[in-house]
C-alpha positions in Angstrom: -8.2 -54.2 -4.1 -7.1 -50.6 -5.0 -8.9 -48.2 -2.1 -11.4 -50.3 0.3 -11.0 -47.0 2.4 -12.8 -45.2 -0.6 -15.5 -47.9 -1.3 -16.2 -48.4 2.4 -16.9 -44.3 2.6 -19.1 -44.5 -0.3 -20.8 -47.3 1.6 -21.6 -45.6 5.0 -19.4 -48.5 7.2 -15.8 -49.1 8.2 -15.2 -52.7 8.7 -13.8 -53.5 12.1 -12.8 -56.6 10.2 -11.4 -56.2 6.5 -10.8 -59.6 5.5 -14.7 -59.8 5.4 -14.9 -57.0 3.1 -12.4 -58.6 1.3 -14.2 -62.3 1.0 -17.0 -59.9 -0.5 -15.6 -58.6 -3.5 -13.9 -62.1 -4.1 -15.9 -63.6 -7.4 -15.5 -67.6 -7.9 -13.6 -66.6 -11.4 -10.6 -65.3 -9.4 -11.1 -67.9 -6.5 -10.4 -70.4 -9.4 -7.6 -68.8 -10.0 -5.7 -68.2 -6.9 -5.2 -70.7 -4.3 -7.0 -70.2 -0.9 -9.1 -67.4 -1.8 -13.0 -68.3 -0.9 -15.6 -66.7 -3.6 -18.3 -64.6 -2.4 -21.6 -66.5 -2.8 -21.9 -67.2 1.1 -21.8 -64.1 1.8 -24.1 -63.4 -1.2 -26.6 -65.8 0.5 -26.6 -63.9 3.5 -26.7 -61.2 2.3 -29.7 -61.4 0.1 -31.5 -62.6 3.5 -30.2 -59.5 5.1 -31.5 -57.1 2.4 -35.0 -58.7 2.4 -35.6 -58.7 6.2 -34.9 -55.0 6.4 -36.7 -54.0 3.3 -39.7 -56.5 4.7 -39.3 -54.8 8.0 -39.7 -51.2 6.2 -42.6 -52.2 4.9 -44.1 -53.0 7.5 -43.8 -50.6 10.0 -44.0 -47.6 7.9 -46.9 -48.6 5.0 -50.0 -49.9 6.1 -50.3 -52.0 2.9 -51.5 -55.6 2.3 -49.5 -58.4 2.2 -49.4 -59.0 -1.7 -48.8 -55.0 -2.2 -45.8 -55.6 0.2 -44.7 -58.4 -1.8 -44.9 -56.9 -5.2 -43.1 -53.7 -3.2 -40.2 -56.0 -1.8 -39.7 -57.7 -5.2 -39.3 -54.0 -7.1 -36.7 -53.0 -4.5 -34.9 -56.2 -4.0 -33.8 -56.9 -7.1 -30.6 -57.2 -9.4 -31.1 -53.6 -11.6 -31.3 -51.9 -7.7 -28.4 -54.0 -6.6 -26.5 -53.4 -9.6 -27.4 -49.8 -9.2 -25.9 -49.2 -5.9 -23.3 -51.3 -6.7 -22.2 -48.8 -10.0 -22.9 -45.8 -7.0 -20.7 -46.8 -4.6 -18.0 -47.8 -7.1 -18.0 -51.4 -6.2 -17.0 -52.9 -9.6 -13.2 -51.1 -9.6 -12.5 -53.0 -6.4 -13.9 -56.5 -7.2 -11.5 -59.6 -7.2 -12.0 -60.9 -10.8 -10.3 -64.1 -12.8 -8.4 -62.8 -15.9 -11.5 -64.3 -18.3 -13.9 -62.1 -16.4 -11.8 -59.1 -16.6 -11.5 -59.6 -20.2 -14.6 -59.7 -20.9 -16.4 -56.1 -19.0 -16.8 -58.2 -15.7 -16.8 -55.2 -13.4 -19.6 -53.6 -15.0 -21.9 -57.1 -15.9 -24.7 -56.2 -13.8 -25.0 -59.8 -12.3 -21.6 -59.7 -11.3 -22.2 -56.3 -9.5 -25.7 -58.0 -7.6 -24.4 -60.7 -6.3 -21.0 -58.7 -4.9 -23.2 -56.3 -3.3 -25.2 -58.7 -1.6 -21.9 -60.0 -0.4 -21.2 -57.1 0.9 -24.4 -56.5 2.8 -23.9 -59.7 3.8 -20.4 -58.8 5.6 -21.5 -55.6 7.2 -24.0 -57.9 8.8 -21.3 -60.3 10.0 -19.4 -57.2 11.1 -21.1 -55.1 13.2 -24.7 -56.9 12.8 -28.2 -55.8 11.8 -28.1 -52.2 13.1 -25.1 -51.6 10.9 -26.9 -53.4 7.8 -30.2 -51.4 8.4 -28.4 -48.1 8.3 -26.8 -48.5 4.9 -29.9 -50.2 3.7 -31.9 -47.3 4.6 -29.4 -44.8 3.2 -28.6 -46.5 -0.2 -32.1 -48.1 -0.9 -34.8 -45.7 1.7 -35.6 -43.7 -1.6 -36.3 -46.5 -3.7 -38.6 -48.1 -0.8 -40.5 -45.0 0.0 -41.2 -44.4 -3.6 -42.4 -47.7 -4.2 -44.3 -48.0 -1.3 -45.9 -45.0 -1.8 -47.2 -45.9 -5.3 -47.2 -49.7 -5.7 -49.6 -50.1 -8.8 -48.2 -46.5 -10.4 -46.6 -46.5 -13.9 -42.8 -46.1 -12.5 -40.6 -44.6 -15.3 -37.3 -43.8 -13.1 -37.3 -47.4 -11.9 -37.8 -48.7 -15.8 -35.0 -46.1 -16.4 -32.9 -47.1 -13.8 -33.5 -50.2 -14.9 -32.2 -50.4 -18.8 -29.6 -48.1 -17.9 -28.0 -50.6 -15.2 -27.3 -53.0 -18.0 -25.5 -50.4 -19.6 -23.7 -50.0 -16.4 -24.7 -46.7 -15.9 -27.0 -44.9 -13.6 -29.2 -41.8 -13.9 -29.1 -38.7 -11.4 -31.7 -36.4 -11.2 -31.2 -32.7 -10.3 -34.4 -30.6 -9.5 -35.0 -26.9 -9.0 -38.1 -25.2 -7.9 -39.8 -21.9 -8.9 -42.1 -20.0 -8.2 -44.4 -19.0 -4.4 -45.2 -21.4 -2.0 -48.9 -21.8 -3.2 -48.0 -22.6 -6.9 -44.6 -24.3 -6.7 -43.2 -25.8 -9.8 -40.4 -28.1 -9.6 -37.7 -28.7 -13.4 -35.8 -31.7 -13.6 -33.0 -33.1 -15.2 -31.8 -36.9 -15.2 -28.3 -37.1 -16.5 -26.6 -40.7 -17.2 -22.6 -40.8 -17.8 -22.6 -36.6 -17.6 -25.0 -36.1 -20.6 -28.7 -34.7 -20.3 -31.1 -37.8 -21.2 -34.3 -35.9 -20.5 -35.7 -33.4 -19.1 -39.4 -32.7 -17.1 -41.4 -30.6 -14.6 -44.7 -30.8 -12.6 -45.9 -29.6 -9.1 -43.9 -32.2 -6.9 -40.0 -33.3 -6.8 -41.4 -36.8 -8.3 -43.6 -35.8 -10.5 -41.0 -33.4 -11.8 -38.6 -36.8 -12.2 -40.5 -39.0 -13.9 -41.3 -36.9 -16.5 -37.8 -36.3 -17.0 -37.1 -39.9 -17.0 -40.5 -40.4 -19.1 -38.5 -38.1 -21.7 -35.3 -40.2 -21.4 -37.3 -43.4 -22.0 -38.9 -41.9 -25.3 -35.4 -41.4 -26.3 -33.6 -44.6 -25.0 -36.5 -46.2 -27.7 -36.0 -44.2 -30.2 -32.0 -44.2 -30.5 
């Protein structure tokens, strides 16, 4: 690995025990390769249970929704485009232990790859200091995504189908938003950027609505590039 320090920052927990967070960036294409190193898929298994408890748990304490809204919520946010998402975030991919064919061939930034090592990686936070620990960088790297969905479960959801097609690019947007304007008639600009450049730009009365209209915008040009 090059900086674990760096990646567990970005993350939100220091491992009391590093050889997990090591067995989580270890994929099987490099376990074939070197003798005695374990891939991650365990602690992808786990970790995938992890993520799903504390998202299910969100749900329900915070959104008085039905059960099939809670699903289709659940399934939105626990998913590989948001893992891979968080994954390209936090700068996962430049510490994962790859095999030389996987390397060759873009591994650190296949968004598969980048799902099931983040999972991993939930998974060994878990192991490490348990659920408390788990819920907190849930909650920090995926509370957004929860609250947004849960807020509007049936609503057309550009920055998700934006987040979404840029995540196989290996890229991710980021939004920056200024208001204008009195208290009473409050109008919000934004601009989503993806690899520094300006993709789209929008504005409406709200923070959100203000978003996905910029990432409406990118969309429209995504399709038409």
């Amino acid at each position: 690995m090059g900086d674990p320090t760096a990646l567990e920052a970005s993350l939100g927990h220091r491992f009391t025990d590093p050889l997990l967070l090591h067995r989580a960036l270890v994929h099987r294409s490099y376990s074939a390769e070197v003798e005695g190193e374990e891939p991650n898929e365990r602690l992808e298994f786990l970790g995938d249970a992890v993520l799903g408890l504390i998202v299910a748990d969100a749900l329900y304490d915070g959104w008085n929704l039905p059960e099939g809204q809670m699903a289709k919520v659940r399934a939105a946010v626990v998913n590989e485009t948001s893992l891979a998402a968080v994954a390209t975030a936090i700068g996962l991919g430049s510490e994962l232990l790859l095999g030389r064919g996987e390397e060759a061939t873009g591994g650190r930034t296949k968004p598969s790859i980048l799902a099931d090592a983040m999972e991993a990686v939930l998974g060994a936070v878990y192991l490490d200091a348990g659920l408390d620990a788990a819920l907190r960088v849930v909650l920090e790297h995926w509370g957004d995504l929860i609250t947004e969905r849960a807020a509007a479960p049936g609503r057309r959801d550009y920055k998700t189908r934006l987040q979404e097609i840029l995540a196989t690019r290996g890229l991710v947007p980021s939004y920056e938003v200024e208001g204008s304007g009195p208290d009473h008639a409050r109008l919000f600009e934004a601009t989503v950027r993806a690899d520094g450049d300006v993709i789209g730009r929008g504005s409406g009365t709200s923070k959100k609505r203000a978003e996905q209209e910029a990432a409406e915008e990118a969309l429209a040009a995504l399709d038409d590039a």
